[in-house]
Every structure is written in C-alpha cells, then in structure tokens.
C-alpha positions in Angstrom: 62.7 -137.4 -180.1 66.0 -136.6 -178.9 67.8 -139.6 -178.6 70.8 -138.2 -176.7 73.3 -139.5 -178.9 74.2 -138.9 -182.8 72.9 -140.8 -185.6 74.5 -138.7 -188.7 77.3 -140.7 -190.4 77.2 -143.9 -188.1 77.6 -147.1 -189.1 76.2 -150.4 -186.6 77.2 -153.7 -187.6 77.6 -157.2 -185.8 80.5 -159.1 -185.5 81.3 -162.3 -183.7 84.9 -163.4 -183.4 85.4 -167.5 -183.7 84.3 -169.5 -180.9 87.3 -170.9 -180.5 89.1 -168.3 -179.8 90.0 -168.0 -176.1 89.6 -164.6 -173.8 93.1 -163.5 -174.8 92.7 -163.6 -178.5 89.3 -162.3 -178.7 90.4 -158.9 -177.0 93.3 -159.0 -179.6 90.9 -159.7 -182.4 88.3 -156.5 -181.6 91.1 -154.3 -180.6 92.9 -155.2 -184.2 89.4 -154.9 -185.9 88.9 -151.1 -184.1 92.4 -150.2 -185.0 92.1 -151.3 -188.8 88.5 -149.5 -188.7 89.9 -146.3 -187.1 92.9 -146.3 -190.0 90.1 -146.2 -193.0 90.1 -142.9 -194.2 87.2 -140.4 -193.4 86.6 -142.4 -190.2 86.9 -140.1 -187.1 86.2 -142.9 -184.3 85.1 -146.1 -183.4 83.9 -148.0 -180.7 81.7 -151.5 -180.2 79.5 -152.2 -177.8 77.5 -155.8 -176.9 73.9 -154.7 -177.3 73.3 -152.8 -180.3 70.6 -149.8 -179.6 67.0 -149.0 -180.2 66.4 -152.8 -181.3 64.3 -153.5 -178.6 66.8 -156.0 -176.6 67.2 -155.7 -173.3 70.3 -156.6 -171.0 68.9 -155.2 -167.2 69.6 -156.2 -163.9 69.3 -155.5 -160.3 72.3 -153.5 -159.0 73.8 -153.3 -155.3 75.4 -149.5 -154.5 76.3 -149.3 -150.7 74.3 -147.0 -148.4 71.5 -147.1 -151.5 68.8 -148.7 -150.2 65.5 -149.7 -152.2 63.0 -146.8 -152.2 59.2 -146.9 -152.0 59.8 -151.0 -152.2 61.9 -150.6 -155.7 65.3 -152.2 -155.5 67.7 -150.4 -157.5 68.1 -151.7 -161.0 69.9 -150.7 -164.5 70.2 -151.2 -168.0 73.3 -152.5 -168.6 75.9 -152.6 -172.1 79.5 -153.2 -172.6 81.9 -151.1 -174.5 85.0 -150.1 -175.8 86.4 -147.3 -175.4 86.0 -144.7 -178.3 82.1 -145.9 -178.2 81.0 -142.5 -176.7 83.3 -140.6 -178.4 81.5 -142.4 -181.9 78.3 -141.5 -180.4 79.1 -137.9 -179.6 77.6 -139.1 -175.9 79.3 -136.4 -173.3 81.2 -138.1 -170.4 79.9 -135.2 -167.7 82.3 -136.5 -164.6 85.2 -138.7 -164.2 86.8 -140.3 -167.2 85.9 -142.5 -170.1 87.5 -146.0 -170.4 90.5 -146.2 -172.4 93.0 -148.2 -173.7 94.9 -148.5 -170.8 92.0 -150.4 -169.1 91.7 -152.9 -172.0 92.6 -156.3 -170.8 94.0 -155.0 -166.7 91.4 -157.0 -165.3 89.7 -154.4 -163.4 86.5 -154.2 -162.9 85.0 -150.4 -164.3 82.0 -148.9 -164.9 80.4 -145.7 -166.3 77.2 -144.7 -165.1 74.2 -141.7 -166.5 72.9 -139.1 -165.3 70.0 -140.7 -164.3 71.0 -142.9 -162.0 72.9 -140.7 -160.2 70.4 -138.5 -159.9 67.9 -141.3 -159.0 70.3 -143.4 -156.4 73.1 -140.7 -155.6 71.6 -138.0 -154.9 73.1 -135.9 -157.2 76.1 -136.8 -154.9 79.7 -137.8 -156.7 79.4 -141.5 -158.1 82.9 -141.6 -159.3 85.4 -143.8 -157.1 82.1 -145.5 -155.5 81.8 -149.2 -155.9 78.6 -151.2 -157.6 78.0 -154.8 -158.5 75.9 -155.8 -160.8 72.7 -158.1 -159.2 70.8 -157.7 -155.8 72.9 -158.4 -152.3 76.1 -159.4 -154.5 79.6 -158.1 -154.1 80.1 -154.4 -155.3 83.2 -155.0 -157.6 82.8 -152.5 -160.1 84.4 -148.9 -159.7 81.9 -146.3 -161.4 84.8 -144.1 -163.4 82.9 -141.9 -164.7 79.4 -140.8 -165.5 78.0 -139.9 -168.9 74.9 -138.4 -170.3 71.7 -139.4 -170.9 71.2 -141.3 -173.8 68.5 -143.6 -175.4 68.9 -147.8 -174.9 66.0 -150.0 -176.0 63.4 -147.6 -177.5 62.5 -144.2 -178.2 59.6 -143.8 -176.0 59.3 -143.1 -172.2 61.6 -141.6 -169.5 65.6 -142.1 -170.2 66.6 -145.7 -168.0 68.9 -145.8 -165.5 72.0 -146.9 -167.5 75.7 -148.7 -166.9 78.3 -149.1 -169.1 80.9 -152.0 -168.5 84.1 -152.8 -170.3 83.6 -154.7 -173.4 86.9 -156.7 -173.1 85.7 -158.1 -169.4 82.5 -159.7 -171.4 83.8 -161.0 -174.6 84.2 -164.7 -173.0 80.3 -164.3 -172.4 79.1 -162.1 -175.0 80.5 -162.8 -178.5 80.6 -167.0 -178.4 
C-alpha cells in the first residue's frame, strides 16, 4: 500500500513537556527539543506532530468552508493533526500549492492551516484553497487561513480511500494537546 509518505529511516516517539509549564514555555521547550534533534549528526529533518499515524487514533471533526455547502446530506468534515514545521519535510510529504508552515509562524498567533489534495478536490472543486478561510466544527467561525495544500498521505489506517485531511500549527495546540 502506498502510504503517501516515507517510512525508511524515521524515527516516532512521544513526548510530553511538564504540565506545568505554561503556553509560552512549552513552545520554547519543543522548538529547543527540534533544534537539539536537528543538530545530531546524520539527522536531515525533524518535525512533531500531535497524533502519531497509522495507530488507529482519530482526531476528526466537522469543518465550515464558505460557499461549501453539505452535499447529498454530508456536511463537510476532516481529519485533523497538528504540526511543526519540518514535519512534511521529515515525511518526504510534497506541499503541491501554497507554502508550508515555518518558523516564522511559530508562536504569531495566527491561525494557519494546510489542507490535501482530497479535500480540495472533494469541497473546492479543484478550485485554489490557498488564502481561503476554514474553521474547524459545523456553523463556527472560519478562523483558519488554508496556506497551503499538501499531498495525499495515509492518517489512521492503511485501508480504504485517503481522508480528507487538515494540518494545524502544533504551537496553537500545545496548551490542549501535550498536558
């Protein structure tokens, strides 16, 4: 099966900064973890992500996109994960349009995202996502600017048709994610 992403000399591991740690410090403490990782020799890239892959969890969710209504009674809907940036890059996943997140976004604030080909092709219309809006749940706000869009990959399992996929920035879900 081709998972849509490279396996060959990748390491996964969990890591959970202290609880006490406040939203500040824990961005600090990854982003000083990823830079120490990245220094070890024969490493060519890193990256972290919330939910690891293929281990059968799930983080989905309804999603609002304006002017994308819900077809044949379906609302729309995505898997969802949140990275860093190098975590495509580590993967070998292809960003096809737009940009990756970088460095630059870590800790801004802003709200990104980074959307697959599948969804645009099942809720775009093949149309260009990037600069568009999304927000994550039915009838919420669209805060989220789609960056970029990358390609399709595997999530939960092996089997099946490749899921509708967003990508978030890891540093907006720390507070959430890794207490």
């Amino acid at each position: 099966v081709d998972l849509g992403f490279r396996t060959e000399n990748v390491a996964m591991f969990g890591v959970r900064p202290a609880t006490q740690y406040d939203e500040a410090r824990k961005r600090q403490v990854f982003r000083a973890m990823l830079e120490g990782l990245a220094a070890m020799p024969g490493v060519t890239a890193v990256g972290a992500n919330s939910s690891r892959l293929l281990t059968g969890g799930r983080w989905d969710s309804q999603v609002t996109i304006p002017g994308v209504e819900p077809r044949d009674g379906n609302v729309p809907w995505s898997f969802f994960n949140a990275v860093t940036p190098g975590y495509f890059q580590v993967l070998g996943i292809p960003v096809v349009a737009g940009r990756d997140f970088g460095w630059s976004d870590w800790g801004s604030g802003r709200r990104l995202a980074l959307v697959n080909q599948q969804l645009v092709t099942d809720y775009f219309d093949w149309a260009q996502p990037v600069g568009r809006q999304m927000g994550q749940g039915r009838n919420v706000p669209a805060d989220h600017e789609i960056v970029g869009v990358f390609g399709n990959a595997r999530y939960h399992d092996v089997r099946g048709e490749i899921p509708r996929q967003t990508f978030v920035n890891l540093d907006s879900r720390l507070a959430t994610t890794a207490t």
